[in-house]
Backbone as CSV, one residue per row, in Angstrom:
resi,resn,N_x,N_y,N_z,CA_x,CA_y,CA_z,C_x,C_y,C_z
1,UNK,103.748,117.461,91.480,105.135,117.856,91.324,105.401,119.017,92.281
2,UNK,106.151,118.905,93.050,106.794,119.816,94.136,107.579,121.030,93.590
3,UNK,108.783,120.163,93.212,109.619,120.806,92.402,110.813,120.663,91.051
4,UNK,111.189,121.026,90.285,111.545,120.869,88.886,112.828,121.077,89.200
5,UNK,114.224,120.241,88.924,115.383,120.528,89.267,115.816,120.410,87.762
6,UNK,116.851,121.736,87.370,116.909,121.715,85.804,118.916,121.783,85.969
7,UNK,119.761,121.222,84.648,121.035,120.495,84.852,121.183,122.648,84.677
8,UNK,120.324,123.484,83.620,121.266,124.635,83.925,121.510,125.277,85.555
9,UNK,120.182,124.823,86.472,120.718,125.808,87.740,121.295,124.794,88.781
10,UNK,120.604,123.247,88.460,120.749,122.559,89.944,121.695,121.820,89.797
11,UNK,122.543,121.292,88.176,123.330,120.680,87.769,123.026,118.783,87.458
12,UNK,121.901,118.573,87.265,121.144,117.545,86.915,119.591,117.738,86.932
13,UNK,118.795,116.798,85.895,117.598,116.946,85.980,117.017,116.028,86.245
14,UNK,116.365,116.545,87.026,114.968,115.529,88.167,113.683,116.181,88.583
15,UNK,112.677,115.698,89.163,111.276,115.998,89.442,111.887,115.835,90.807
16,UNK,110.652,116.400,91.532,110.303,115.904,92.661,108.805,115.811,92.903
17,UNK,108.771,114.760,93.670,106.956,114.607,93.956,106.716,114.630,95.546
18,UNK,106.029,114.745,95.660,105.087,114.900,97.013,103.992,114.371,97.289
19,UNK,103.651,113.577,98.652,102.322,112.831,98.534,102.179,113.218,100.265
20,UNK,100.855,113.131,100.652,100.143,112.735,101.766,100.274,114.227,102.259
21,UNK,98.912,114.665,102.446,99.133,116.174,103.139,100.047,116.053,104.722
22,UNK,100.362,117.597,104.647,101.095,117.201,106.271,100.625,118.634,106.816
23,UNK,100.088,118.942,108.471,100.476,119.950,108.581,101.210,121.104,108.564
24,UNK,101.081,122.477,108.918,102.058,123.166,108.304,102.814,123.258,109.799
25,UNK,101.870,122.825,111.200,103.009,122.963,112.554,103.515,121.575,112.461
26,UNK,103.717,120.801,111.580,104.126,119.524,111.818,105.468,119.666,110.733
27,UNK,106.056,120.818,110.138,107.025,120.370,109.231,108.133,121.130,109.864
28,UNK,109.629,120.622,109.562,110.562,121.992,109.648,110.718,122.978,108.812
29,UNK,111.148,124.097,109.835,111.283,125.375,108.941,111.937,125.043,107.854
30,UNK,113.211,124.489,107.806,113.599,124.220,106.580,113.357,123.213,105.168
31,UNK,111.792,121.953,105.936,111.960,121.867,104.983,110.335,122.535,104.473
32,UNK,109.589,123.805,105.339,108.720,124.215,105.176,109.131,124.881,103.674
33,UNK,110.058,125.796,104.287,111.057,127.065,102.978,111.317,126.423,102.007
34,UNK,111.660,124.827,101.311,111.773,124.363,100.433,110.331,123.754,99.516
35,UNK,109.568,123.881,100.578,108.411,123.239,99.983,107.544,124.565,99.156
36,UNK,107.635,125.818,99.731,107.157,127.101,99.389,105.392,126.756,99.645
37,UNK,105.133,126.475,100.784,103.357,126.404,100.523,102.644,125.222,100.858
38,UNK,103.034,124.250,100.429,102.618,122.890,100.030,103.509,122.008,100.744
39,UNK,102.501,121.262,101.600,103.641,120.810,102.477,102.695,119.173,102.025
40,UNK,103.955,117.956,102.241,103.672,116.607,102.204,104.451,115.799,103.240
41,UNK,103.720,114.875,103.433,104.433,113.856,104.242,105.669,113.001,104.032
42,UNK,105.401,112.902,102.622,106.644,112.218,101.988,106.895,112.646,100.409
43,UNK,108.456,112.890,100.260,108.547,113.483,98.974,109.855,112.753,98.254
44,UNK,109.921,112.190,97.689,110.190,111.649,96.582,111.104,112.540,94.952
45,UNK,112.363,112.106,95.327,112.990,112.542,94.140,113.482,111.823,92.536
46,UNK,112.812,111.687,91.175,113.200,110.529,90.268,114.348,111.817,89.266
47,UNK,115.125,110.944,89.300,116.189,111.651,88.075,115.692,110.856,86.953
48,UNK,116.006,112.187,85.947,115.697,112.116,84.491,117.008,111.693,83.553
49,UNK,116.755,110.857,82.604,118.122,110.900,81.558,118.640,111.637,81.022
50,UNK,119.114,111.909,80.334,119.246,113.208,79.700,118.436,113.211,78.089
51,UNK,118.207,112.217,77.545,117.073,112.011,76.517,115.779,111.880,76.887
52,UNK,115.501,111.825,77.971,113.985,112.400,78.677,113.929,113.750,78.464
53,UNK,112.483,113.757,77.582,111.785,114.805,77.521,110.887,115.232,78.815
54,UNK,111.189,116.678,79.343,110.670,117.143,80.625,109.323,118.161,80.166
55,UNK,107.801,117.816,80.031,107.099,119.088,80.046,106.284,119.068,81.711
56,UNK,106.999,118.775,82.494,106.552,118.897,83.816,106.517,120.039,84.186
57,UNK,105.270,121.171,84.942,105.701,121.783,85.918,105.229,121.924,87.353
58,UNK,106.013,122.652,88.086,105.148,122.681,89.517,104.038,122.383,89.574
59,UNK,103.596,122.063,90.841,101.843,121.926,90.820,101.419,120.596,89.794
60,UNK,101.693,120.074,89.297,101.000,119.342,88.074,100.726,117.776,88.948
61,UNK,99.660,117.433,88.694,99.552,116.229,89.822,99.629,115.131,88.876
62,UNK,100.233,114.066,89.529,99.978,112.399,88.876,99.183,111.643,89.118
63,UNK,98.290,111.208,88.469,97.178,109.994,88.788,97.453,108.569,87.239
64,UNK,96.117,107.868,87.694,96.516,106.993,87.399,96.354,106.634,85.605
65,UNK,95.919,108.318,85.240,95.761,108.639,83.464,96.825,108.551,82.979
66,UNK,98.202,108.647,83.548,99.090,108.494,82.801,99.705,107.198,82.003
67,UNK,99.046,106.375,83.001,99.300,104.633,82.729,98.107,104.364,81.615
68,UNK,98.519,103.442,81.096,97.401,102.630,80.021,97.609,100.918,80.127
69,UNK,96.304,100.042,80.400,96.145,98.645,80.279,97.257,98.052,79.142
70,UNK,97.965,97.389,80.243,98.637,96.688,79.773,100.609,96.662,79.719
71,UNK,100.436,98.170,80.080,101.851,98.528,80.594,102.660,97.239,81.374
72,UNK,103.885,98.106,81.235,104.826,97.061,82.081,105.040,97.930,82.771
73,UNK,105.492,97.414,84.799,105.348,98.569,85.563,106.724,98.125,86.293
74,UNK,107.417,98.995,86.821,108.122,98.345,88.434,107.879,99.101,89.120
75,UNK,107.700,98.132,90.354,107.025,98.309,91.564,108.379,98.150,92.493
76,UNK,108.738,99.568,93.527,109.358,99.354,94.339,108.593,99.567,95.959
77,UNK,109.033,98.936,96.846,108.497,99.186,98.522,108.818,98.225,99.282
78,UNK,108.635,98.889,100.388,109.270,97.786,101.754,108.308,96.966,101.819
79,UNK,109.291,95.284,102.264,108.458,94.253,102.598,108.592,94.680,104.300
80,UNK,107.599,93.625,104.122,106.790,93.328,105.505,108.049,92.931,106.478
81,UNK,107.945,93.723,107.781,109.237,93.358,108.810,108.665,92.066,109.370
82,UNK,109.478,91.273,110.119,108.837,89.752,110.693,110.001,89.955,111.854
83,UNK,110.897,91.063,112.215,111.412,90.861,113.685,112.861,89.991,113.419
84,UNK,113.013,89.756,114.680,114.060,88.881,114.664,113.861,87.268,114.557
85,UNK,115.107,87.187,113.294,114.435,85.747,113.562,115.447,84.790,113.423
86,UNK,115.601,83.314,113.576,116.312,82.227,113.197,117.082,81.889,112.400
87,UNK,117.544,81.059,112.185,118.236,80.764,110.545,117.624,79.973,109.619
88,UNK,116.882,78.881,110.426,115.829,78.290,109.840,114.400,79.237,108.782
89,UNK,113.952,80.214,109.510,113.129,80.836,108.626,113.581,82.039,108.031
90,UNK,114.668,82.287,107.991,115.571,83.459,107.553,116.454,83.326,106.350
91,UNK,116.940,82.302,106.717,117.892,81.647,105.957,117.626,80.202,105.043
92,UNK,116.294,79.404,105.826,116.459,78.300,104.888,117.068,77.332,105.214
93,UNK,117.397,77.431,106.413,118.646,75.976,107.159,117.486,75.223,107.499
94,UNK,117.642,73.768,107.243,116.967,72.503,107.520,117.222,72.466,109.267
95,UNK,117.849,72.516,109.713,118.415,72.466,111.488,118.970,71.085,111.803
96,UNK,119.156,70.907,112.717,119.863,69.183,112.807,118.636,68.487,112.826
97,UNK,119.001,67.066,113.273,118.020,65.760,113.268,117.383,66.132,114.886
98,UNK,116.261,65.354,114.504,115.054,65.669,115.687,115.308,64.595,116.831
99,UNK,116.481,63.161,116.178,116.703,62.013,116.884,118.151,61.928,117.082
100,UNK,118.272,60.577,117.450,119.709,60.141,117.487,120.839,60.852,118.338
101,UNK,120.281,60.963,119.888,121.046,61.565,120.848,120.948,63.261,120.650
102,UNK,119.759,64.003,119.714,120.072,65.414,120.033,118.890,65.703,120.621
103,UNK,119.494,67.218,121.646,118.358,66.978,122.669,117.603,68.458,122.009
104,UNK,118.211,69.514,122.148,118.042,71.081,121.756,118.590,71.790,120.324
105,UNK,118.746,70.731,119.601,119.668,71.318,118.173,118.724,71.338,117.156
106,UNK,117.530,71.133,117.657,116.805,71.271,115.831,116.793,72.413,114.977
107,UNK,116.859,73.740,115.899,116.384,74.990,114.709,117.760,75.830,114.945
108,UNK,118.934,74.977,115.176,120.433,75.626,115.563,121.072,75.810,114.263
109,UNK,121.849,77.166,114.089,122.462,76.900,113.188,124.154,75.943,112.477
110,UNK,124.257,75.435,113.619,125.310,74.545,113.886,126.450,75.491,113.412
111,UNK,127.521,74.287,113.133,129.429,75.115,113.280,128.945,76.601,112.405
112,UNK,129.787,77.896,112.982,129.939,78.959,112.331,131.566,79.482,112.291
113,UNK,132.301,78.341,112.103,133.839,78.619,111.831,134.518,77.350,112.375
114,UNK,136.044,77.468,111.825,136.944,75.973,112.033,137.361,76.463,113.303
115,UNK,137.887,75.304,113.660,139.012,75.231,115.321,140.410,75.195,115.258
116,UNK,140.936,75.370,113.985,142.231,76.182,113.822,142.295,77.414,114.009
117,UNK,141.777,78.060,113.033,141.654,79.373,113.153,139.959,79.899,113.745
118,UNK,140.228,80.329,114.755,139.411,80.806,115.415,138.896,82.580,115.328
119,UNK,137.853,81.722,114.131,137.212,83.514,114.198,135.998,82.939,113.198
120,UNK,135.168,84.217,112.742,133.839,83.537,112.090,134.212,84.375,110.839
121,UNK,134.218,83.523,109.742,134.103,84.185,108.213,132.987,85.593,108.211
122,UNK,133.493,86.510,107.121,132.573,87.092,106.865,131.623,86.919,106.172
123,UNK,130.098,87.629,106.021,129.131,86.739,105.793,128.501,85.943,106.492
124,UNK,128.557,85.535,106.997,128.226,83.794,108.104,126.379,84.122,107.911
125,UNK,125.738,83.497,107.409,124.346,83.607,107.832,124.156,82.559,109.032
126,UNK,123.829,84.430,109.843,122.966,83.790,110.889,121.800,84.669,110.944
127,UNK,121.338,83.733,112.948,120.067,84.738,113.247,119.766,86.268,112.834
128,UNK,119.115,87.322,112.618,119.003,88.247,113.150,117.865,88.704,112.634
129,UNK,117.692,90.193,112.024,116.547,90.920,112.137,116.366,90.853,110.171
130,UNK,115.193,90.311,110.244,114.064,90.124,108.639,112.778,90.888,107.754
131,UNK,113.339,90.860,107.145,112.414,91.800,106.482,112.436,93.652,106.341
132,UNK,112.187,94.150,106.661,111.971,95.749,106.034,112.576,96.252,104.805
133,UNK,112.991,95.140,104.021,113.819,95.366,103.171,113.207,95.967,101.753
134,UNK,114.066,96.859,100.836,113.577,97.666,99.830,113.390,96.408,98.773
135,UNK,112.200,96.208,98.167,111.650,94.910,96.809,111.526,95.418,96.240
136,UNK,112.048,95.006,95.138,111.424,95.690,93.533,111.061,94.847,92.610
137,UNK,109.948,94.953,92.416,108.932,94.161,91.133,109.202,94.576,89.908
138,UNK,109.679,93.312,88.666,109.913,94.008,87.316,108.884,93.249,86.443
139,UNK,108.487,94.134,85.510,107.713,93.585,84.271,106.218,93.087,84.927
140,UNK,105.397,93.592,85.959,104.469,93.635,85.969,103.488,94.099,85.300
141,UNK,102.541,93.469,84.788,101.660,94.713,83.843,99.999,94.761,84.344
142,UNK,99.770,96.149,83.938,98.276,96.446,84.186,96.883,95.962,83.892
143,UNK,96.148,95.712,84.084,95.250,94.230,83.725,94.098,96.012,83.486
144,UNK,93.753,96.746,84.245,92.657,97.721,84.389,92.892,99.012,85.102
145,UNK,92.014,99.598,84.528,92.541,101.157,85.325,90.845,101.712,85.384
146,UNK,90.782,102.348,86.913,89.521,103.313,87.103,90.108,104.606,87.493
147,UNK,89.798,105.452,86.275,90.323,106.991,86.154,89.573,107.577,87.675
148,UNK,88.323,107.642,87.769,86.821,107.896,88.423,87.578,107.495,89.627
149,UNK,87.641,106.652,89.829,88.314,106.310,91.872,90.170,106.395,91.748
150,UNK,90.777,105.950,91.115,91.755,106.575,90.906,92.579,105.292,91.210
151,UNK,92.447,104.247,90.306,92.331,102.835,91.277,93.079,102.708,89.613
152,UNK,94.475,101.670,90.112,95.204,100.869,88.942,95.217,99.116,89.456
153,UNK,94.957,98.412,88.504,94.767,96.702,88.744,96.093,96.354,88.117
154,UNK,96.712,95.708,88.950,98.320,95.051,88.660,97.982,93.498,88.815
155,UNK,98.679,92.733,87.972,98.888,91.353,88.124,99.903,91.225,88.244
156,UNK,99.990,90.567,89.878,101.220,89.879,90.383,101.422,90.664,91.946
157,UNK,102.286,90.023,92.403,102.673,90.351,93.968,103.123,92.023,93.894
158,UNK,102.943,92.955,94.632,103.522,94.141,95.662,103.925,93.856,96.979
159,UNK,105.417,93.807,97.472,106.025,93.558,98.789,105.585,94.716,99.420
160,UNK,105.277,94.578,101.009,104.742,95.468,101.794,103.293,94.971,101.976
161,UNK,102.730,95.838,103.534,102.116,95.671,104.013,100.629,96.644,103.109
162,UNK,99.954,96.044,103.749,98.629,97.088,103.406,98.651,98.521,103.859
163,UNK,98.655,99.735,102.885,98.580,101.415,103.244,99.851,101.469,102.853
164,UNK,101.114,100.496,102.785,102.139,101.095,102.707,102.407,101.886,101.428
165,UNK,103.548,102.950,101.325,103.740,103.500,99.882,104.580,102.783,99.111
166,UNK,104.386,102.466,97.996,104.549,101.705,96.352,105.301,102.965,95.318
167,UNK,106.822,102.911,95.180,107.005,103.207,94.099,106.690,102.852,92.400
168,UNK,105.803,103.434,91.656,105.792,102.610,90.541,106.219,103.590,89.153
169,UNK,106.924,102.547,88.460,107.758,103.861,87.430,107.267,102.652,85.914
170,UNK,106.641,103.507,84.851,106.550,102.550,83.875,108.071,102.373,83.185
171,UNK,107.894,101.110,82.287,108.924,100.949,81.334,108.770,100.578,80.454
């Protein structure tokens, strides 16, 4: 825990967390002065309800004791980017026929508006850029936990690549 935001001074209540050391010539001054000491690579803010009970304070670290086998978890993080791409693998379009007089139309996304009115609806799926997008996993639950390596066993998919960071919040 970084830092404790309380509704009497900051006007809502939330944590903040912090993960991955960072140097101290690698941060800005400003957000060195907010960190007071303790500097991270990435920091992370969760708001509290207002029927959440808070005995958090500074300094207090999270591992994986707080969870217990069998929880239900959600899992948020970026999927995997794949670039720019088609409509066919983007979208799911079949493409035209492979025969019957077409020469270059298989992975096309064919008409994208009428010839009266000339313009393209909004929306229109087409080509473009896939994936990096924020996933969130619900109702996953914990199969095992190693306190000792610091290691939690989930059944079921996490979007994102390998190393990437995993929001996970029980429910």
């Amino acid at each position: 825990m970084t830092r404790i935001f309380s509704k009497a001074k900051d006007g809502y209540d939330s944590v903040q967390v912090g993960f991955g050391a960072q140097k101290k010539e690698r941060v800005t001054k400003s957000r060195a002065g907010a960190m007071k000491g303790a500097f991270y690579k990435t920091l992370k803010e969760f708001r509290l309800k207002p029927n959440d009970k808070n005995d958090a304070k500074e300094g207090d670290v999270i591992d994986v004791s707080v969870f217990a086998p069998g929880d239900k978890l959600q899992i948020s993080s970026i999927s995997k980017g794949k670039g720019f791409q088609g409509v066919v693998k983007r979208h799911g379009f079949h493409g035209g026929p492979r025969t019957h007089g077409q020469k270059h139309s298989e992975r096309e996304a064919g008409s994208i508006g009428g010839g009266l009115r000339t313009h393209v609806p909004k929306g229109m799926r087409m080509a473009g850029r896939m994936g990096s997008d924020r996933i969130t996993q619900k109702n996953l639950k914990i199969v095992a936990i190693d306190k000792e390596n610091n290691i939690m066993l989930v059944k079921g998919a996490i979007a994102g690549k390998r190393g990437s960071l995993v929001e996970i919040v029980s429910r």
